[in-house]
N, C-alpha and C positions, 0 to 999 in steps of 0.2 A: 879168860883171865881179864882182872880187872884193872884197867888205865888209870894210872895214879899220876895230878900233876905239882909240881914240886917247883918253889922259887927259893935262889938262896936270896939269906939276910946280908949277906956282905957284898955282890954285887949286883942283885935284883933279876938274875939270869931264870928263865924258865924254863921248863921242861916236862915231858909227858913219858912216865915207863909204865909198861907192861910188868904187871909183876901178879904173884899169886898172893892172896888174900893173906897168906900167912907166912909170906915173908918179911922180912925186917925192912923196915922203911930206910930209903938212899941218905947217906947223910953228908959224904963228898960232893959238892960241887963240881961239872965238868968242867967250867967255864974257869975257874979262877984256883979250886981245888982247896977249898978250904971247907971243912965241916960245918956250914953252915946252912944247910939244904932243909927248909921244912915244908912238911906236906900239905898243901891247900885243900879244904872243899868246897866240893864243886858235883853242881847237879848232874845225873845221868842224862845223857839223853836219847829216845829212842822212841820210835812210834808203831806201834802194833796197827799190819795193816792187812786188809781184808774179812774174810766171813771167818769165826769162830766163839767159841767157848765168850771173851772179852767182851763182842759184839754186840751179842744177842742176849744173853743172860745178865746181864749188867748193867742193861740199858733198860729205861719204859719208853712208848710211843712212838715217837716220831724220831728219836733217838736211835731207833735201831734200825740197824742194816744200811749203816750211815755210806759202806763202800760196796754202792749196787753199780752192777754187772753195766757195761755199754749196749742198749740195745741195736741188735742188726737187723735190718732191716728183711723183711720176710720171701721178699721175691725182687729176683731183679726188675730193674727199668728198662721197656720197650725197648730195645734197641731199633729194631726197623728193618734191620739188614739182613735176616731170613737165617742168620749163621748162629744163633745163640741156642734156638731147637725149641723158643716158647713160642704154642701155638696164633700168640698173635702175630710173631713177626714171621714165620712159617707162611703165612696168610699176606704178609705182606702189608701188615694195616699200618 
């Protein structure tokens, strides 16, 4: 459901309701309770995030695949202490 936000004219009071598309828009004031509540617009806002459909297909060049992966690193660092089981520290080097 979509967020509707609404100021009245008679005391400048704001407010945000959840309401369905095709509902009748609020026309009481909660603040002061007079019929003077009109609906403001006001931009969506939301950010589609990760690899999909948006991403890839809708983008050219360097534009795409703007949300890549963290690379990890492929083998652990020496430790030294003989306890990790990679055959350099096994070895003791």
């Amino acid at each position: 459901m979509p967020i509707y936000e609404y100021r009245c004219d008679a005391c400048g009071h704001e407010l945000e309701a959840m309401q369905k598309m095709s509902a009748a828009p609020l026309t009481d004031c909660p603040a002061c309770a007079t019929p003077a509540l009109k609906k403001l617009i006001s931009a969506a806002g939301f950010r589609l995030s990760g690899g999909g459909w948006y991403e890839t297909d809708f983008k050219s060049g360097d534009k795409k695949n703007v949300a890549k992966k963290e690379e990890t690193p492929s083998a652990p660092a020496a430790c030294g202490s003989g306890g990790c089981g990679a055959p350099a520290c096994a070895a003791g080097a």
